[in-house]
C-alpha positions as CSV (number, residue, x, y, z in Angstrom):
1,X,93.3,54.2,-26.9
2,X,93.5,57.2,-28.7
3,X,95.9,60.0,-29.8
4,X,96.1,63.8,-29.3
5,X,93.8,63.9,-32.2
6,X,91.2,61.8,-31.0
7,X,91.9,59.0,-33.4
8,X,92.1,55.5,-32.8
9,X,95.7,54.1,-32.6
10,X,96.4,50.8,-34.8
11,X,96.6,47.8,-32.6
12,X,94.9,48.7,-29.4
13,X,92.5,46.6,-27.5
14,X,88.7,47.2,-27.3
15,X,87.2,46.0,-24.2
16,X,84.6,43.1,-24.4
17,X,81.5,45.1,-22.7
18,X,82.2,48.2,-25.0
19,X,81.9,45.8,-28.4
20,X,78.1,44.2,-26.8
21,X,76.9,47.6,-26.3
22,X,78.0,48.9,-30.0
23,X,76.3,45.2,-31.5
24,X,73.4,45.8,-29.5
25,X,73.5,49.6,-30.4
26,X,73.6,48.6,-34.3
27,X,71.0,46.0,-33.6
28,X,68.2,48.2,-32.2
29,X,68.2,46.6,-28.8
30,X,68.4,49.7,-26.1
31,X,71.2,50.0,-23.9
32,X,69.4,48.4,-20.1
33,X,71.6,51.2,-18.5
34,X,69.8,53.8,-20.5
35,X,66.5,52.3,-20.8
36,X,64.0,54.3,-18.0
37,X,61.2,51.7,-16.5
38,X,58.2,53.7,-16.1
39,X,55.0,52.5,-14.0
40,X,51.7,52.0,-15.6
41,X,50.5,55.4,-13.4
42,X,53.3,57.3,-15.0
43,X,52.8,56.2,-18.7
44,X,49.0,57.3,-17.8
45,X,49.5,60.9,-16.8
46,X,52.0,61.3,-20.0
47,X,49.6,60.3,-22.0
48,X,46.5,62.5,-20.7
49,X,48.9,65.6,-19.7
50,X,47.9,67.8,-22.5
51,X,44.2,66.4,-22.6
52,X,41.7,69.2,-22.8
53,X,44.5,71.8,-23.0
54,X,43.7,74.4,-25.8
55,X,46.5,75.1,-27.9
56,X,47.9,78.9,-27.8
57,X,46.5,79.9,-31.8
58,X,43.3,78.0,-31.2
59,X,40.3,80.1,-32.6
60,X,42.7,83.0,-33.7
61,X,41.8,82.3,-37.3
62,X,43.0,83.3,-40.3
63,X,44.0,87.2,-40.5
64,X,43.6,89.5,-43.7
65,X,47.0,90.9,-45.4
66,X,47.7,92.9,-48.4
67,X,50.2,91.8,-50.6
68,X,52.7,94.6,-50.4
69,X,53.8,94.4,-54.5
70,X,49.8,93.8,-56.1
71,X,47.8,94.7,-53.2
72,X,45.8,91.3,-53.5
73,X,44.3,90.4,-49.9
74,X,46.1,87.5,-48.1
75,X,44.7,85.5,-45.4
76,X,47.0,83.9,-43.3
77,X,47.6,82.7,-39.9
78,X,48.9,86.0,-37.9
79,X,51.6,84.9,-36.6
80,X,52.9,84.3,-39.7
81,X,53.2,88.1,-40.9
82,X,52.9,87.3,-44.7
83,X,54.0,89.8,-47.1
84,X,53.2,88.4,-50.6
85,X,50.8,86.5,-52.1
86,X,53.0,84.2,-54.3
87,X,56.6,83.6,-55.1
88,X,56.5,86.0,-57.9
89,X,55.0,88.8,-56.0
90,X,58.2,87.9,-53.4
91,X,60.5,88.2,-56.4
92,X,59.4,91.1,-57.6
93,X,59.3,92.9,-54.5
94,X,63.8,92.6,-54.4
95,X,63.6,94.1,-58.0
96,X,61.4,97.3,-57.1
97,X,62.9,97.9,-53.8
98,X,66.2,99.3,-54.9
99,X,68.5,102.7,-55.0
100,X,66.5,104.9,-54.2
101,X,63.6,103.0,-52.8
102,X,65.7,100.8,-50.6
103,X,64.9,101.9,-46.6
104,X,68.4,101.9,-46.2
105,X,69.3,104.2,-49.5
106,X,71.4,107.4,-48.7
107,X,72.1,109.5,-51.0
108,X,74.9,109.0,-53.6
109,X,77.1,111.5,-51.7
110,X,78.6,108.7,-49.3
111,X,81.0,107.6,-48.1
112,X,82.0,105.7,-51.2
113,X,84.2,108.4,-51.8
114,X,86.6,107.8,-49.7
115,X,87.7,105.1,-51.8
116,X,88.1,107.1,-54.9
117,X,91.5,107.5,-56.2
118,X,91.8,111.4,-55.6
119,X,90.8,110.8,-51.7
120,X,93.9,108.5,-51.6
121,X,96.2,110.8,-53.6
122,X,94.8,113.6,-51.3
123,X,95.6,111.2,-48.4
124,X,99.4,110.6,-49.8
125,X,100.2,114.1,-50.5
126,X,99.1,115.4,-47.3
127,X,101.3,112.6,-44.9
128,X,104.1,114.0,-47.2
129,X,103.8,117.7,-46.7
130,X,103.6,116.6,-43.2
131,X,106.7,114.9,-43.1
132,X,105.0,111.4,-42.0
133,X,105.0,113.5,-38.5
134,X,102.0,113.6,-36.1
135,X,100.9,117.7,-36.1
136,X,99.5,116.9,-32.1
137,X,102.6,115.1,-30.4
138,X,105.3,115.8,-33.2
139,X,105.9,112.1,-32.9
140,X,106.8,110.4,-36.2
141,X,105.4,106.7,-37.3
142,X,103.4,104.6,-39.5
143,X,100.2,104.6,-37.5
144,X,99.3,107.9,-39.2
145,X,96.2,109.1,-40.0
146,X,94.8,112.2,-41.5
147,X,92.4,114.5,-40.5
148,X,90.0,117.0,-42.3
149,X,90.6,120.6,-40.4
150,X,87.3,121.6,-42.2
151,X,84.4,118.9,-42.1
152,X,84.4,115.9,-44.9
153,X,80.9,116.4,-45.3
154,X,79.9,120.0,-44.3
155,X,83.1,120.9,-47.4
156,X,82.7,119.1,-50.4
157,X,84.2,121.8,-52.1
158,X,87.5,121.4,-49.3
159,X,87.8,117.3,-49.7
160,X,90.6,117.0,-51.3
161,X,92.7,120.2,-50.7
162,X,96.4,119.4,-49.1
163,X,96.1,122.4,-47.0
164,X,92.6,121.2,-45.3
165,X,94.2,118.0,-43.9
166,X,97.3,117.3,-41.3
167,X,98.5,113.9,-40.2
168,X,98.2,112.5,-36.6
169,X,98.4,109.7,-34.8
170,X,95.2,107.3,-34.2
171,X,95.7,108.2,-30.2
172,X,96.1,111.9,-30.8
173,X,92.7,111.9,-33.7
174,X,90.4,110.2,-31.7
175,X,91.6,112.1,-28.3
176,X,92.1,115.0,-28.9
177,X,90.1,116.3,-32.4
178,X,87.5,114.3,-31.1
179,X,87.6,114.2,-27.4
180,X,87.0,110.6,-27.2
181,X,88.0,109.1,-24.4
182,X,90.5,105.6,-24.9
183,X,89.3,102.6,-23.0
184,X,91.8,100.5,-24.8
185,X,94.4,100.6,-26.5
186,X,93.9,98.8,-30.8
């Protein structure tokens, strides 16, 4: 027996076939329920089913890389794709492909700015000269976001003026300064 939690409660009773198949178990001896009595044809064709099948990389042979940091020549299986010729050719290549020669490097003018201190006092000062009020629906609320009237990115110079931003909701941003259309609700 055993509780909501799947643990064994103190004092119940194990049946008697239950504790043969767990000695036998611990033993070695298979389980006869599980064990699967095959005929001497069908151990036969197991044993010569892959006989004379060629395997899928047979004869492909080695293929010829360059190692992308020293520009040594690799060969290699293909299917293996290597890169580098040693471990310190690997290691080197995550020390030389960084900042700017990362493939996914862009630009320092990102969106890490956001998260600067101005942005947030700009953020503050803006919900406050708007009252906490949504400017679309005139609906007040804590859900509030606020929008740049003239583009974050196309107006550096216009980030963090109070007069270039005006609170609204979530609904009313995404809606209706965006025209995207609300499948569900967040």
């Amino acid at each position: 027996m055993r509780n909501k939690k799947g643990q064994f409660i103190k004092g119940h009773k194990v049946l008697k076939k239950w504790k043969e198949k767990w000695s036998r178990e611990r033993k070695g001896i298979p389980n006869p329920k599980n064990a699967y009595p095959r005929t001497k044809e069908q151990i036969e064709f197991l044993r010569t089913i892959n006989l004379g099948r060629i395997p899928w990389n047979k004869g492909i042979g080695n293929k010829k890389f360059n190692c992308e940091v020293c520009g040594k020549d690799v060969f290699d299986k293909p299917y293996r794709k290597k890169r580098f010729c040693s471990k310190e050719c690997k290691n080197a290549y995550s020390h030389i492909v960084r900042g700017i020669n990362h493939w996914n490097y862009k630009g320092k003018n990102n969106q890490l700015q956001r998260c600067w201190s101005q942005y947030k006092e700009w953020h503050r000062k803006v919900l406050k000269k708007n009252n906490y009020i949504c400017q679309i629906c005139g609906n007040g609320g804590n859900k509030l976001q606020v929008h740049h009237i003239k583009s974050f990115s196309k107006y550096p110079e216009l980030r963090f003026d109070v007069n270039n931003g005006k609170a609204v909701h979530r609904e009313c941003h995404l809606k209706n300064l965006h025209n995207w259309n609300l499948i569900a609700t967040w």
